[in-house]
C-alpha positions as CSV (number, residue, x, y, z in Angstrom):
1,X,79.1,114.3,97.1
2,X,80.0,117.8,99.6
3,X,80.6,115.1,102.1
4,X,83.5,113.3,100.0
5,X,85.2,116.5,98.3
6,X,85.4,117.7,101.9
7,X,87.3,114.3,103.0
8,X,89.1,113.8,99.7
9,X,90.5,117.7,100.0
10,X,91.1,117.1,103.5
11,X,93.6,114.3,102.7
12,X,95.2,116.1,99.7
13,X,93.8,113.5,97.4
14,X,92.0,115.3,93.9
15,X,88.6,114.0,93.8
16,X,88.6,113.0,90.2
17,X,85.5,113.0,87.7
18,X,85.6,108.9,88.3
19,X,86.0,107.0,91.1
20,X,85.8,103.4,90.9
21,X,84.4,100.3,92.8
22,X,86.3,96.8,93.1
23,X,84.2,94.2,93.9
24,X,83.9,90.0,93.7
25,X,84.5,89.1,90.1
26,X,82.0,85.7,90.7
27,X,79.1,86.2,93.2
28,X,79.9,84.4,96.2
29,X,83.3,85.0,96.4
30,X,83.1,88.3,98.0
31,X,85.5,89.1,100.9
32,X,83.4,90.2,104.4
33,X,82.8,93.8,104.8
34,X,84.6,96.9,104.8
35,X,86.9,94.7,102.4
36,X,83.8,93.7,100.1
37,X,83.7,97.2,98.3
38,X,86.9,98.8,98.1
39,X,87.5,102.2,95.8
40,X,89.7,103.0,93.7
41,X,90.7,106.7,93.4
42,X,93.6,108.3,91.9
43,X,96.4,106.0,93.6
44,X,95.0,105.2,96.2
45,X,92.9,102.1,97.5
46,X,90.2,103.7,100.2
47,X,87.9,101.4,102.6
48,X,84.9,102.7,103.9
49,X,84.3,101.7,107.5
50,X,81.6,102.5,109.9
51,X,82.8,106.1,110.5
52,X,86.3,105.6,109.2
53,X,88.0,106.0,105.8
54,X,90.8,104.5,105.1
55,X,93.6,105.1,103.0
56,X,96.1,103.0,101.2
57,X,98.9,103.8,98.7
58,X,102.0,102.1,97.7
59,X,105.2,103.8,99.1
60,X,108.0,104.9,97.3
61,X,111.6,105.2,98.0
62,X,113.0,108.9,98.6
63,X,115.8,107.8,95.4
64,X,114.6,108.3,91.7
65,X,110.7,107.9,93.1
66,X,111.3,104.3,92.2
67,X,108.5,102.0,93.9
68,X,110.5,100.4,96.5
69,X,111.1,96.8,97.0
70,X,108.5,94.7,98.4
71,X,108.7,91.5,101.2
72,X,107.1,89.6,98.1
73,X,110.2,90.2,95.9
74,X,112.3,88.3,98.2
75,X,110.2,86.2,100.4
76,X,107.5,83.3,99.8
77,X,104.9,81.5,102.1
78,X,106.2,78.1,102.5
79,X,103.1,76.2,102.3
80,X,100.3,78.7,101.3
81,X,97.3,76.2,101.1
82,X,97.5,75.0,104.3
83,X,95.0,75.3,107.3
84,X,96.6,77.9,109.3
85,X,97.3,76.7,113.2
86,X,99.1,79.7,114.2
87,X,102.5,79.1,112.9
88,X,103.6,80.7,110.0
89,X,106.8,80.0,107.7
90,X,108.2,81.9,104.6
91,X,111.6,81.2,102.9
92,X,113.6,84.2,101.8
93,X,116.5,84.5,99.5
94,X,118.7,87.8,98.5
95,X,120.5,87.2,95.3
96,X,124.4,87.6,95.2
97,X,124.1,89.6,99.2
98,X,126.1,88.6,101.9
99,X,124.3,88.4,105.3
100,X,125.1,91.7,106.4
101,X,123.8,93.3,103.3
102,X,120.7,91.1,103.3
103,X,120.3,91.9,106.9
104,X,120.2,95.7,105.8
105,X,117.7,94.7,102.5
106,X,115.7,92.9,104.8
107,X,115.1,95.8,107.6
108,X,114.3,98.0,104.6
109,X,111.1,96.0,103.5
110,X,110.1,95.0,106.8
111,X,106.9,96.8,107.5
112,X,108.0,97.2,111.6
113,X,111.7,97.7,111.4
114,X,111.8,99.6,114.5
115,X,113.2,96.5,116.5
116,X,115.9,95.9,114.1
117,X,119.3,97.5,114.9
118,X,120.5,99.9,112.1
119,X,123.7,98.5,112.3
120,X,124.0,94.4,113.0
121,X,125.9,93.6,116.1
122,X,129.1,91.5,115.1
123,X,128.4,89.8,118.7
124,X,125.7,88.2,120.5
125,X,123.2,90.6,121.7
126,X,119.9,90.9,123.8
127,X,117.8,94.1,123.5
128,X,114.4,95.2,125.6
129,X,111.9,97.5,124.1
130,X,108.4,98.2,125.5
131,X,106.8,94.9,124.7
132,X,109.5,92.8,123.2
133,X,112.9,91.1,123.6
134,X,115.3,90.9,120.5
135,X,118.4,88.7,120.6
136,X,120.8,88.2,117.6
137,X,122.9,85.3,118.1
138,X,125.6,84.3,116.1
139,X,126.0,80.4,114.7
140,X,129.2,80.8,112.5
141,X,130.4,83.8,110.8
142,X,127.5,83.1,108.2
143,X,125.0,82.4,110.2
144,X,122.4,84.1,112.6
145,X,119.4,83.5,114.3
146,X,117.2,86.9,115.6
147,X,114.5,85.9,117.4
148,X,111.5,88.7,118.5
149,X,109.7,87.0,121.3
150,X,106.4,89.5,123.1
151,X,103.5,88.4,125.0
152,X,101.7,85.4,123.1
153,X,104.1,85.5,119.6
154,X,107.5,84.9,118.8
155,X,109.2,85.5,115.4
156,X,112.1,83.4,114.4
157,X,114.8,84.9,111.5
158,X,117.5,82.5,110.4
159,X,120.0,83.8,107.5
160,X,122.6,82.0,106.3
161,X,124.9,82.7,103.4
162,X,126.1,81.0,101.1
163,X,128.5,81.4,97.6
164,X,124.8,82.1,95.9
165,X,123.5,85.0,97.7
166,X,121.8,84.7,102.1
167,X,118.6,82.5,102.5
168,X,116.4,83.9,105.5
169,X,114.0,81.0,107.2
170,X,111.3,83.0,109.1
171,X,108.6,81.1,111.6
172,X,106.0,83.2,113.5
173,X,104.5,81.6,115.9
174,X,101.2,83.1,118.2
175,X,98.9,81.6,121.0
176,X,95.9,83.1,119.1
């Protein structure tokens, strides 16, 4: 128990009287280790690896403390139940935004936004970084393609808006 209030005060997380274990509700359905026993502590969500300890919890925004806005709010898996074959498709749709402002909503809940311009160029562009090439290109006024293309994966975002609010079509596609 020494070994975890070290850890836990280490962190700055209060080890509480109670700390809790998620498991499998049926046997058999467990996920493979570290993710078969996960705890639950405070707020946070902690995995026990090896020699590692991990731990998760939800962000909030720096505004009101109000939890922000997750890719799940907007976004959905196109066809969930299929075999995956290393493309991946979700459809996305910001209510009553126009594409700029969806552009803006959508670099906020991206968890890797760091490719993303702050500001959307009103032109065609093409940007390098480290590992990966970024090129917004314009269809029509309310339309645009981004497309994130590294070594082995590319990542295609389509927005289009409309009187309704701006869809966003998003493919990923790897070589693994």
């Amino acid at each position: 128990m020494a070994l975890y209030e070290r850890l836990f005060k280490y962190e700055g997380v209060s080890l509480p009287k109670y700390i809790y274990l998620l498991t499998a509700l049926l046997p058999g359905d467990e996920c493979p280790p570290p993710y078969s026993e996960i705890l639950e502590v405070n707020d946070y969500l902690i995995l026990l690896d090896q020699n590692y300890a991990l731990f998760f919890k939800e962000a909030e925004t720096k505004n009101n403390n109000q939890k922000k806005d997750s890719w799940a709010t907007y976004c959905k898996e196109r066809r969930p139940s299929r075999e995956y074959d290393g493309v991946s498709k979700y459809t996305c749709f910001f209510p009553d935004l126009k594409l700029r402002d969806a552009y803006e909503e959508f670099r906020r809940i991206q968890y890797d936004n760091t490719l993303f311009k702050k500001q959307l160029p009103s032109t065609n562009k093409v940007d390098k970084f480290n590992d990966a090439k970024v090129s917004y290109a314009w269809q029509e006024s309310n339309s645009l393609k981004i497309s994130v293309v590294r070594d082995n994966e590319s990542v295609t975002f389509s927005f289009n808006e409309n009187s309704m609010g701006t869809s966003l079509e998003v493919t990923e596609e790897t070589q693994y």
